[in-house]
C-alpha positions, 0 to 999 in steps of 0.5 A: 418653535423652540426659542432660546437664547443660545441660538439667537446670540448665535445667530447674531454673532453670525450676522454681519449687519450691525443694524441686526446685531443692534435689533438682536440685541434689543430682542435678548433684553426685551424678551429673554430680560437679559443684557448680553450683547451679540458682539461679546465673546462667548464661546458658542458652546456656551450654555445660557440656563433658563435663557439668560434670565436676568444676565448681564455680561460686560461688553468686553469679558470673555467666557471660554468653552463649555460654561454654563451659566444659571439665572440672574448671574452678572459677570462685569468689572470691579473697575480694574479690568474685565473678567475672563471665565475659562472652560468647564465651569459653573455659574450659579444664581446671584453671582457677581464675577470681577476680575481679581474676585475668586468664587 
């Protein structure tokens, strides 16, 4: 079976029992090491690379069409709003993503 971690937040998004929103999202923390909740808005053309391995993305950010995002990437907030990544684009190994922060 071909678990990955795109097809679970999908999955969970879908889900309209936060009870198995909940246990989604324990499942993504526990077995793929990252911290990305099924209610976050991210786009289901999103691409999590090496599933997700140590991402973390805040509750509140949004992530557009067509993004891929590598290993241990952690899109948060500097305290003065939270990140919105547009399409198309690439985030690769120890980024740090706030909003007023350009890379």
């Amino acid at each position: 079976m071909d678990l990955n971690i795109d097809k679970v937040l999908l999955w969970g998004r879908k889900s309209k029992h936060k009870i198995c929103k909940k246990l989604i999202y324990w499942f993504c923390k526990h077995y793929f090491c990252c911290d990305i909740h099924p209610t976050d808005k991210i786009s289901p053309t999103v691409e999590f690379a090496h599933n997700g391995l140590g991402v973390v993305v805040n509750e509140d950010a949004v992530i557009g069409d067509n993004v891929l995002i590598q290993h241990h990437v952690t899109i948060g907030t500097n305290g003065k709003g939270v990140p919105k990544i547009g399409g198309g684009q690439n985030w690769s190994l120890c980024h740090n993503f706030g909003k007023y922060r350009d890379w």
